[in-house]
C-alpha positions as CSV (number, residue, x, y, z in Angstrom):
1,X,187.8,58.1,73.0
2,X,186.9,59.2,69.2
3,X,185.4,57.2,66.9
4,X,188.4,55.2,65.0
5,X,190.7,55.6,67.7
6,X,192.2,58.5,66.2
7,X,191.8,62.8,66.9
8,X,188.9,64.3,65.4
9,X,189.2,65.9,62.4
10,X,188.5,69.9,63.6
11,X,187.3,71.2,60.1
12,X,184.7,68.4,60.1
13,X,183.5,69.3,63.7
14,X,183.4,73.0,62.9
15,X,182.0,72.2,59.5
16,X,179.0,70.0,61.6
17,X,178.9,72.8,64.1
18,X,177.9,75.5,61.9
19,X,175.5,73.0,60.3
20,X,173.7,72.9,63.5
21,X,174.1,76.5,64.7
22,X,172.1,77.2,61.2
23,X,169.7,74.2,61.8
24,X,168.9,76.1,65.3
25,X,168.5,79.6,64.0
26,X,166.0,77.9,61.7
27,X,164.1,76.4,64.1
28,X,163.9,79.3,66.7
29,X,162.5,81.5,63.8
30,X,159.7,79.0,63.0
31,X,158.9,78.5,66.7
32,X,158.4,82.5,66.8
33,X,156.1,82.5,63.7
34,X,154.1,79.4,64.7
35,X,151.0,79.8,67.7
36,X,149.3,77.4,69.9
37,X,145.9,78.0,71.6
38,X,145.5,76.8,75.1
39,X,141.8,76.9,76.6
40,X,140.0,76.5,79.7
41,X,136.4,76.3,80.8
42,X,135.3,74.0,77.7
43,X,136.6,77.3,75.8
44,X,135.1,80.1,77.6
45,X,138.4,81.6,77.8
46,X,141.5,80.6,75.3
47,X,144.8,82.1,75.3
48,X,147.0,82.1,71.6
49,X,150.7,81.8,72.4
50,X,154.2,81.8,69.9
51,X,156.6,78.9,70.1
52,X,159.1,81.4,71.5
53,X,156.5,82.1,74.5
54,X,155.0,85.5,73.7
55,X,151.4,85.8,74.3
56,X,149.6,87.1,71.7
57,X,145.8,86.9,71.9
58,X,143.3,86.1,75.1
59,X,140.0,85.8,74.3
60,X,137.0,85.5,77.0
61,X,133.3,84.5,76.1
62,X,130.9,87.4,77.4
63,X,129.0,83.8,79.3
64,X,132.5,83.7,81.3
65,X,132.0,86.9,82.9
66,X,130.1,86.7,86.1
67,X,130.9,90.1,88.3
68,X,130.0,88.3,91.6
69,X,132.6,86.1,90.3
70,X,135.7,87.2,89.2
71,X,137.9,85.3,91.0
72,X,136.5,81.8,88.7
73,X,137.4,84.1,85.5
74,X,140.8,84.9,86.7
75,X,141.4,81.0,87.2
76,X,139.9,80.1,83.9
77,X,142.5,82.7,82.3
78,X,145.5,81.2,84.2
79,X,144.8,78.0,82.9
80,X,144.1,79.3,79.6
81,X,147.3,80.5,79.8
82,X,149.4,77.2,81.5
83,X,147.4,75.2,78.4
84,X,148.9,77.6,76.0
85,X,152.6,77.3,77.5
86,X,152.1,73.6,77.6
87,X,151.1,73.3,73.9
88,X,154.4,75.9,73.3
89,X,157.0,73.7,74.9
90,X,155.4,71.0,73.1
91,X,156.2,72.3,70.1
92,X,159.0,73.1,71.0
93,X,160.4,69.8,72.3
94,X,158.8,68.7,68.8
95,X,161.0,71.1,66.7
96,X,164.5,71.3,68.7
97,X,164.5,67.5,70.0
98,X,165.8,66.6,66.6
99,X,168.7,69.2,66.6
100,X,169.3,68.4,70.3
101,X,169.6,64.7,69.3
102,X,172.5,65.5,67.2
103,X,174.4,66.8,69.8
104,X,175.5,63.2,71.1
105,X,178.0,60.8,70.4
106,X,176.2,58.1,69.6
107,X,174.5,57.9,65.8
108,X,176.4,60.6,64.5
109,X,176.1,64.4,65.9
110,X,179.9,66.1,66.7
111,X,181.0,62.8,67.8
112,X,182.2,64.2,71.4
113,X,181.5,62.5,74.4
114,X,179.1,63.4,76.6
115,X,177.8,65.6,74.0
C-alpha cells in the first residue's frame, strides 16, 4: 500500500505537508498580485483581472460607444470580461498545477494513494 511495503513515516508526511501548505500560500499571494487583460472587439473594450479573480480595471474606447447601441457594448464588456477570467484560470492552472501535481502517489508528493 506504501511505498516499501512498510507504514509511512508521519513526521516525513507532516514535514512534506507543511512544505506544500507554504508552497500554496505562496502561490495564492502571487496569483493576487499578478493581472491578466482580457479584450473584445479587436480591443475596443478590455477588462484587467488578478489571478485570485478580482476585477480591477475595464476600459471602453469612446469609438465602442454607440447610444442606439448599447446592447453590442454590453456584449463586447461580457466578453471582455470571460477573456479576462479565461486568461486568470490560466494562470492559475499554470502556477498551482505544479503544487497540485505533488499531491499524488506516483513520483513523489505525500506518497498516499489516491492522493
Amino acid at each position: 500500500m506504501f511505498p516499501g511495503g512498510g507504514q509511512p513515516d508521519l513526521s516525513q508526511l507532516m514535514q512534506q505537508a507543511q512544505q506544500m501548505q507554504q508552497a500554496m500560500v505562496a502561490a495564492q499571494e502571487e496569483l493576487a498580485s499578478r493581472e491578466v487583460t482580457g479584450t473584445a472587439g479587436g480591443g475596443l473594450v478590455s477588462a484587467t483581472m488578478t489571478g485570485g479573480g478580482e476585477l480591477t480595471a475595464l476600459t471602453i474606447a469612446p469609438s465602442a460607444v454607440d447610444p442606439d447601441d448599447l446592447e453590442t457594448l454590453q456584449d463586447l464588456v461580457v466578453a471582455a470580461v470571460r477573456d479576462a477570467k479565461r486568461a486568470a484560470d490560466q494562470l492559475v492552472a499554470d502556477t498551482m498545477g505544479p503544487l497540485a501535481g505533488g499531491l499524488g502517489g506516483a513520483g513523489g508528493g505525500l506518497g498516499l494513494p489516491g492522493l
